[in-house]
C-alpha positions in Angstrom: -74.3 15.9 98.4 -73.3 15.2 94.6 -77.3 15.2 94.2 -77.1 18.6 95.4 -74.5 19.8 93.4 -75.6 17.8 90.0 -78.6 20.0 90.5 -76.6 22.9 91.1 -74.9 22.7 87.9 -78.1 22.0 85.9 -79.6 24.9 87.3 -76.8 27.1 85.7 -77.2 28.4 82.6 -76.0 26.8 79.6 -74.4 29.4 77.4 -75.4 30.9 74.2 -76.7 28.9 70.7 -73.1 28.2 69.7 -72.2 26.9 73.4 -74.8 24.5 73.7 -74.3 23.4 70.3 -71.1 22.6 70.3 -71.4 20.9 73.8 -73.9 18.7 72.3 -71.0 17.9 69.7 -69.0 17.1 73.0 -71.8 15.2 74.3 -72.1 13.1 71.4 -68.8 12.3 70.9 -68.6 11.6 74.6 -71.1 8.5 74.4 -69.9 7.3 71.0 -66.3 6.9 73.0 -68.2 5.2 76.1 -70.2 3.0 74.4 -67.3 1.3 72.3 -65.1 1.7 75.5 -68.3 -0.7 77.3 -68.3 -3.3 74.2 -64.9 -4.1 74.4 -64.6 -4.0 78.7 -68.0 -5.9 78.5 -66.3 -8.8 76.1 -63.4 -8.7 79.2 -65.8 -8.4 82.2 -67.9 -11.8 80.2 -65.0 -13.8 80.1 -63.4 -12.9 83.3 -66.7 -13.4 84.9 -67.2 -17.2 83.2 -63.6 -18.0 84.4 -64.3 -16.7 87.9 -67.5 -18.6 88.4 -65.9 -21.8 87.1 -62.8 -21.2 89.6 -65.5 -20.8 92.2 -67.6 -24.1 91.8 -64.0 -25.8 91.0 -63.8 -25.0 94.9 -60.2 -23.1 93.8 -61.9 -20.0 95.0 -64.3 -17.8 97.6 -67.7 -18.1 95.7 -67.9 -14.8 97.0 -65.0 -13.5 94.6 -67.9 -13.7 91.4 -70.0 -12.1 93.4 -68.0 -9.3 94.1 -66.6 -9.0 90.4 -69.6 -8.3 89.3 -71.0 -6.1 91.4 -68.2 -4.0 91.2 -68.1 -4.2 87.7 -71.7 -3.2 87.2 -71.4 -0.1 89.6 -68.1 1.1 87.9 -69.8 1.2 84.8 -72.9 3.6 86.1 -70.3 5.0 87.6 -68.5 5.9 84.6 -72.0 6.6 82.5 -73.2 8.9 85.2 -69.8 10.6 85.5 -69.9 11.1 81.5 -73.2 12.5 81.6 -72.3 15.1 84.2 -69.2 16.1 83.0 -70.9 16.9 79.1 -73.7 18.3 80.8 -71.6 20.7 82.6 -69.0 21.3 79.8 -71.4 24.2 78.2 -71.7 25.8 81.7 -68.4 26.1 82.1 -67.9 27.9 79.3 -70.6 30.1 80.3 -69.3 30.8 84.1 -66.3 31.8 82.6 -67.5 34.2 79.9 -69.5 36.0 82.4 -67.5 36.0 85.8 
């Protein structure tokens, strides 16, 4: 269903010159924020990462709990990138729906 409606929303249209220009402003903005947000939690995921893994051959913890850091770590992030991405891409739109409706 999100699929459907990211498609949706591309399919709109996405304003005037000056609305798309200033969206891609938005937009770049946007990833500039995201990608210094990701070096810093990525310098924090590493180390907590290391620490869990050690805990989990020490035998002080599931080896399962790595494992699941990770993974969950790794999906929040695409998570977050794709939710970025659709929200910028979607910013100009809005503008649009709500000059016209």
């Amino acid at each position: 269903m999100a699929w459907v409606l990211f498609r949706m929303m591309r399919a709109a249209p996405a304003g005037n010159d000056r609305m798309q220009e200033i969206a891609q402003y938005v937009r770049e903005g946007a990833f500039a924020y995201l990608r210094r947000q990701y070096r810093v939690v990525g310098i924090v995921f590493a180390v907590l990462a290391i620490l869990l893994t050690a805990l989990a051959f020490m035998g002080i913890q599931n080896p399962f709990v790595p494992v699941a850091f990770l993974t969950g770590g790794l999906f929040s992030g695409i998570c977050g990138f794709i939710g970025m991405n659709t929200a910028t891409l979607a910013s100009s739109r809005t503008a649009e729906g709500a000059a016209t409706r």
